[in-house]
N, C-alpha and C positions, 0 to 999 in steps of 0.2 A: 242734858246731854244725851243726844239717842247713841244707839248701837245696831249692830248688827244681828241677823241669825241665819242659820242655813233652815227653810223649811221643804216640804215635799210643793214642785211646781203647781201654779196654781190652774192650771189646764187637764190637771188629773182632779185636784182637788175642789174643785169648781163646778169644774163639767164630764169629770171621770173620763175623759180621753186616756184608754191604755195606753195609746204610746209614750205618756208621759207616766205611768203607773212608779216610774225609781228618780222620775227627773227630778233636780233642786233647782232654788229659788232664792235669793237672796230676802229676807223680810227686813225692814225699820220698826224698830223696839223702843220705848220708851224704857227708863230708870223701873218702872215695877215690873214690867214684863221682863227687863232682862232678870230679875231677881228667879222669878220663875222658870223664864227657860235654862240658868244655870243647873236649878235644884232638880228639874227636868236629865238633867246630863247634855245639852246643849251646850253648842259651844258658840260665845261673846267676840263679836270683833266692832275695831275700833273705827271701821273704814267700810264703805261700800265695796271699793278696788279688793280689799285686804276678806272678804266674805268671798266675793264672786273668784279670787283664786281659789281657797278651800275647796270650791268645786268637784277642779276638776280630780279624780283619780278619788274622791270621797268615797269610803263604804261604810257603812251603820245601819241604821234600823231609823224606824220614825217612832215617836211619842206620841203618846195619848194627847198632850198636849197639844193644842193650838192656837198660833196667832193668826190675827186674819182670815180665818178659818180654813187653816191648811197647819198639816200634822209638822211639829219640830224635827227635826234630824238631828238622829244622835250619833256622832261616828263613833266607828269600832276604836278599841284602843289598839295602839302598838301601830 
């Protein structure tokens, strides 16, 4: 079953275009990556639809971690 993640877009992460330097991404996870980008503090969704809203108004930070080779997004709490 995949999943979802929010990662840093992949137009900064790629090709370091600044203007996307805070943009997100939606990535597809497989069953071990999601395990990791949990323990990461990333956060799991069950839907494409259901990631790409997280979106919008998202704030956090990015993780050392990467899929795809682009950094996870960790949102703030509260």
């Amino acid at each position: 079953m995949m999943q979802f993640t929010l990662v840093r877009h992949s137009a900064y992460a790629t090709a370091a275009d600044p203007a996307f330097e805070d943009a997100l991404e939606v990535c597809e996870i497989d069953r071990s990556q999601a395990y990791r980008v949990r323990a990461a503090g990333g956060a799991l969704f069950a839907t494409h639809e259901e990631a790409q809203a997280a979106i919008a108004g998202a704030r956090g930070h990015f993780s050392s971690l990467r899929m795809n080779g682009a950094e996870v997004f960790v949102a703030s709490a509260g």
